[in-house]
N, C-alpha and C positions, 0 to 999 in steps of 0.2 A: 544422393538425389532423392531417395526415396523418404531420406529424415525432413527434407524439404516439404515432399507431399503431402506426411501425414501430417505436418502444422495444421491449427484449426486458425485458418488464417481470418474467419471473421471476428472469430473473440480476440485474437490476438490483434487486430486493428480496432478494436473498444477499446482493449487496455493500451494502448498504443495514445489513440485520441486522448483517452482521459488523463493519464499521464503529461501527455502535451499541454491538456488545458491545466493540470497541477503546476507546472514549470510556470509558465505562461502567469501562473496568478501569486506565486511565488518571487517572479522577478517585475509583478507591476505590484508589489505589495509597499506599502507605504513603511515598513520598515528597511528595506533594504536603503532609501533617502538616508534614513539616522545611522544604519553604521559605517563605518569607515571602512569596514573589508566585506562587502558582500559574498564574498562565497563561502563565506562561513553558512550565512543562511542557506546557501546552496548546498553546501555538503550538510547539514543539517536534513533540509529535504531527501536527499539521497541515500544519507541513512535510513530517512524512515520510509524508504520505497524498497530498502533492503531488508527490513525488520521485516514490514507486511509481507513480502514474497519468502522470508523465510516461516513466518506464520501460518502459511500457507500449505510450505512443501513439510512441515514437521510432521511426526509420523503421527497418526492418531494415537496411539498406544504410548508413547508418553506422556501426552497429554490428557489421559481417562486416568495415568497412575499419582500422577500429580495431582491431581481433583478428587479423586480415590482415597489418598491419602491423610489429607487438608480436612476432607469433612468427615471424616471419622468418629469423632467430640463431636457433642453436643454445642458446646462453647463457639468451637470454631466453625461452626454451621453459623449459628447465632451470627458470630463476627462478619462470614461471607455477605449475610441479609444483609445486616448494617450497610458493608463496604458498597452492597450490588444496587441498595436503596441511593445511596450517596453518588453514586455514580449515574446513576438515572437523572436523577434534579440537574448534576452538572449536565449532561448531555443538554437534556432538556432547555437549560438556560443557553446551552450557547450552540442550538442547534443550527446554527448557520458554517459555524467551522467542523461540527460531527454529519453534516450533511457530506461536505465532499470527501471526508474520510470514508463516510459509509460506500461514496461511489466508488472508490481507490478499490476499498475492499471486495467490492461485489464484482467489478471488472475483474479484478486477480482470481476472485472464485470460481468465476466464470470460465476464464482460461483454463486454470489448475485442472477443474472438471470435464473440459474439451481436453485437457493433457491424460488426463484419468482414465479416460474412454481409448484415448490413443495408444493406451498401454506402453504410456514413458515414465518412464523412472523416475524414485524421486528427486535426484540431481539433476537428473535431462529436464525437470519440470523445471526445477530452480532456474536453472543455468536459460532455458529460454524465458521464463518469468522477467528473471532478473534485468536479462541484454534488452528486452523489449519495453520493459520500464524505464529503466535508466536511458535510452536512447528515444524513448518518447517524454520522459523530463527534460533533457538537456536540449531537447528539439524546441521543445517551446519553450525554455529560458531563449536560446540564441535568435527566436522570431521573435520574442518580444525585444530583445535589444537591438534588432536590426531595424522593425518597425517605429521603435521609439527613437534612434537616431534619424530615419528619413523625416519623422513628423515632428 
């Protein structure tokens, strides 16, 4: 009961909602019409709500030795610019689909840092990350299908 308490139940109800509106715009997406098995797309999306939350929960310190490492050269700094200029334009041009990514991510951050403070682990972070993503995607795929059958 008391792992109950310490939830930081407002962030956890933003990534909840936003999650729900990912599903939600995932199963009114005008591609899931063209394929023949939509839950491909589906599990598609759920992978990458499992990517982001493990993104999330990774430790820092792999992630400073990996970047630590990379730009060591000259070159491969060089290379990084290139890559990080390149990826800015992309953003840029298709800032309508890196806009709700940015929200996925911000809501997760949001949590992760309410889980930080709560002094949970980083599996406990995961593991409620994950149940409360994955159950607020699959909420709004199944409202949009049920509201798209009654209408």
């Amino acid at each position: 009961m008391l792992f109950v308490k310490k939830l930081p139940w407002t962030s956890l109800s933003i990534l909840f909602a936003t999650h729900g509106v990912f599903g939600w715009l995932i199963a009114a997406s005008e591609l899931i019409a063209d394929v023949d098995r939509p839950w491909v797309l589906w599990l598609m999306g759920a992978i990458y709500i499992l990517l982001i939350d493990l993104a999330l929960t990774a430790p820092l310190t792999l992630i400073q030795s990996v970047y630590s490492s990379w730009l060591k050269s000259d070159t491969r700094a060089f290379i990084s610019v290139i890559v990080g200029a390149f990826l800015a334009v992309l953003i840029l041009c298709w800032i309508n689909v890196f806009i709700r990514i940015l929200v996925l991510l911000s809501a997760g951050a949001l949590v992760r840092l309410d889980l930080q403070v709560a002094n949970f682990g980083d599996w406990q972070a995961f593991s409620v990350l994950i149940v409360f993503s994955l159950v607020g995607y699959k909420l709004g795929i199944i409202a949009h299908l049920i509201t798209s059958s009654l209408f």
